[in-house]
C-alpha positions as CSV (number, residue, x, y, z in Angstrom):
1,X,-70.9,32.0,-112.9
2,X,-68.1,31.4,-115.7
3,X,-67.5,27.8,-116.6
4,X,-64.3,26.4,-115.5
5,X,-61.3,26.4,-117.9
6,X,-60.7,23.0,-119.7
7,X,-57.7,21.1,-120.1
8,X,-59.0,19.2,-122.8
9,X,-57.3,19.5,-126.3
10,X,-59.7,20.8,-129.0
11,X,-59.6,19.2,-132.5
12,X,-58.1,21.9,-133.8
13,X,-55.0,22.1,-130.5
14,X,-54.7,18.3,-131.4
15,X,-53.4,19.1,-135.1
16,X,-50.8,21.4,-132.7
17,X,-49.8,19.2,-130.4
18,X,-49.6,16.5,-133.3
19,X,-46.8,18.0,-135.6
20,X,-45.0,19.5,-131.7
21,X,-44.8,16.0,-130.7
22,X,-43.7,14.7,-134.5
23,X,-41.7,17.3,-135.3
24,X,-40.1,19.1,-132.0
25,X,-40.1,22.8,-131.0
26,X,-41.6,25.1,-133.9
27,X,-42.5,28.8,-134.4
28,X,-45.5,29.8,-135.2
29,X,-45.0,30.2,-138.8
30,X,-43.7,26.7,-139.0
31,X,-46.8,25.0,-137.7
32,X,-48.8,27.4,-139.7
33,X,-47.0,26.1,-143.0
34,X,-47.3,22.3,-142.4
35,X,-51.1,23.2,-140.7
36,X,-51.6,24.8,-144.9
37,X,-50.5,21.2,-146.4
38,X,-54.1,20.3,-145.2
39,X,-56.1,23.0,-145.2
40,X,-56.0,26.9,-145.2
41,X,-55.5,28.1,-141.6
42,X,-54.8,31.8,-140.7
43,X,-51.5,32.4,-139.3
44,X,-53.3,34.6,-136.0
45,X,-55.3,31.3,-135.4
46,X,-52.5,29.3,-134.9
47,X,-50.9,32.3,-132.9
48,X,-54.1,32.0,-131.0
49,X,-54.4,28.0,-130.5
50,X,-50.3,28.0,-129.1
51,X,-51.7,30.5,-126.7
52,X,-54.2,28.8,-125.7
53,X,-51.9,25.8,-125.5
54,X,-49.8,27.9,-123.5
55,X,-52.0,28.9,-121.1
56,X,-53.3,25.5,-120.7
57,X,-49.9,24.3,-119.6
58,X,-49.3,21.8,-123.0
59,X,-46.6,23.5,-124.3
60,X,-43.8,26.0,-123.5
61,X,-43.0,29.3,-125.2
62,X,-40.0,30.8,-126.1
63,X,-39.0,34.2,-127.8
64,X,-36.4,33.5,-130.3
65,X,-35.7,37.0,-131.5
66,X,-39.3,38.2,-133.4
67,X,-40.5,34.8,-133.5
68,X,-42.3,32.3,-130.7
69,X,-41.3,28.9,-130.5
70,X,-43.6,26.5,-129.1
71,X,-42.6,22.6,-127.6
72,X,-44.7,20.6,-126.3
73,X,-44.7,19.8,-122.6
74,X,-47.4,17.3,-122.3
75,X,-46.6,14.1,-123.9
76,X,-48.7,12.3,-126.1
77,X,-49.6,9.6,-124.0
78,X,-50.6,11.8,-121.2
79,X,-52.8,13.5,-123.6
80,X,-54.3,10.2,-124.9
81,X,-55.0,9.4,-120.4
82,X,-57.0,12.7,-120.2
83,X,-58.7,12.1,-123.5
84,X,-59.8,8.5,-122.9
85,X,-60.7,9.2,-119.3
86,X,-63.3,12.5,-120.5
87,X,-64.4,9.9,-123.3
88,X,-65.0,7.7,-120.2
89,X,-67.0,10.0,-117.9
90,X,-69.0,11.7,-121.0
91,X,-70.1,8.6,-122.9
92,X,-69.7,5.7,-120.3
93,X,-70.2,6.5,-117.3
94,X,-67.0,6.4,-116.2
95,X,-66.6,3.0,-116.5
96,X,-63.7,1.1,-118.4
97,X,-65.7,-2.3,-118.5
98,X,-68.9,-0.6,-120.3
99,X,-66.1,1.5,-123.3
100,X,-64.7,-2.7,-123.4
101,X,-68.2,-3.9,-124.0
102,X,-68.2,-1.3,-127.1
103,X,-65.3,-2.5,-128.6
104,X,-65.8,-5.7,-128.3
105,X,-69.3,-5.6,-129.8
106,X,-68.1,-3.7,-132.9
107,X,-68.7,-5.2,-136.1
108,X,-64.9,-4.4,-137.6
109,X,-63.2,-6.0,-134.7
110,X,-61.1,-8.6,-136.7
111,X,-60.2,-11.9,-134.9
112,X,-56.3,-10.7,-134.8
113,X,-57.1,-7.9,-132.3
114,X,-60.0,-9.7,-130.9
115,X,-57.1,-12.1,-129.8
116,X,-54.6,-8.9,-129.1
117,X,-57.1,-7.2,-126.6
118,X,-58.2,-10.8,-124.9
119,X,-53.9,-11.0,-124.4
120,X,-54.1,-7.3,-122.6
121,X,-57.2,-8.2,-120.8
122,X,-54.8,-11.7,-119.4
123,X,-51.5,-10.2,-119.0
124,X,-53.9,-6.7,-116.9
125,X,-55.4,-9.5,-114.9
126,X,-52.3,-11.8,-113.9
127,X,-50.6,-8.4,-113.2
128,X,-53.5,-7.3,-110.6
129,X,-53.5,-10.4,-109.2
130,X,-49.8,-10.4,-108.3
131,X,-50.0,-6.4,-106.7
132,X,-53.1,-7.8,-104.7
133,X,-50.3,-10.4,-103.8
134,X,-47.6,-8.0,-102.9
135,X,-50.1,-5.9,-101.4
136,X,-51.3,-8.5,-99.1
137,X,-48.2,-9.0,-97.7
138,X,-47.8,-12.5,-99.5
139,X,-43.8,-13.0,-101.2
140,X,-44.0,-13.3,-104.9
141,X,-41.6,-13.8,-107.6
142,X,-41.5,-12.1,-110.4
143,X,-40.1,-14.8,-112.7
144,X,-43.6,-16.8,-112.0
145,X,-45.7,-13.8,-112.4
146,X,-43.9,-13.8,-115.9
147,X,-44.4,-17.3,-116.5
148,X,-48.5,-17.3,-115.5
149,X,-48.5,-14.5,-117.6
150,X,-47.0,-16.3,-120.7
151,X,-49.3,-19.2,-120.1
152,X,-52.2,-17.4,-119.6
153,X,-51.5,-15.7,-123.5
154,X,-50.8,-19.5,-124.5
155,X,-53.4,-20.7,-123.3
156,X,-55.9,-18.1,-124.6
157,X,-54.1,-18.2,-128.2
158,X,-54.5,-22.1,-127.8
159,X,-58.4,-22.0,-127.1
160,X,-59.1,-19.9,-130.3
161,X,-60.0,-21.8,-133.1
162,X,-57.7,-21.6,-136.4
163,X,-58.8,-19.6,-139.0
């Protein structure tokens, strides 16, 4: 039985998709040239990777008399969704809260994006709470949603203890 076809980027479509999203529509050659600033790289396996690309649905091609210019279709935060979420199913589980138990539990995390990521985890929860809300049926306005959400990050800033 043949595997199914991913949509996942490789590594090596990544470094593609990288300089098509930094730099625009480029042929071939182009992305084989800025690809070389790195390290060596055939030409016919970049040819082959924008195929592949291709066929995957990331990017468009276009004939521009002997050359082929590719452009990225999927955008780069799509791609970051649909790599985060296989990172999700392969290494957690599929679950959000166990990849936030990781970070958090990481030696490196400094106290400044210790204090970031607790603001993201407030604002994610006072934003649930108010489509629960709307959800429900129950009027809400969006100025106080605003406000509980400023002094949720107030308040959490507040509790931590100066450095």
């Amino acid at each position: 039985m043949a595997r199914q076809k991913s949509t996942e980027l490789t590594p090596a479509e990544q470094k593609i998709m990288q300089l098509l999203w930094q730099q625009g529509a480029l042929t071939v050659r182009a992305i084989c040239d800025l690809l070389n600033q790195e390290q060596a790289v055939a030409y016919t396996t970049v040819q082959t990777l924008c195929r592949i690309l291709h066929d995957k649905g990331h990017v468009s091609c276009e004939k521009q008399g002997k050359a082929f210019v590719y452009q990225a279709l999927t955008v780069q935060q799509e791609a970051r969704t649909q790599a985060l979420t296989a990172l999700l199913k392969k290494f957690f589980g599929g679950s959000p809260a166990l990849l936030a138990q990781h970070l958090i539990s990481e030696p490196g995390l400094s106290d400044e994006l210790a204090e970031q990521l607790q603001a993201k985890i407030d604002q994610a929860a006072v934003r649930s709470s108010f489509e629960n809300s709307v959800a429900g049926g129950q009027a809400c306005n969006l100025d106080n949603v605003t406000a509980a959400t400023d002094s949720t990050v107030s308040a959490a800033q507040a509790s931590k203890p100066a450095k």
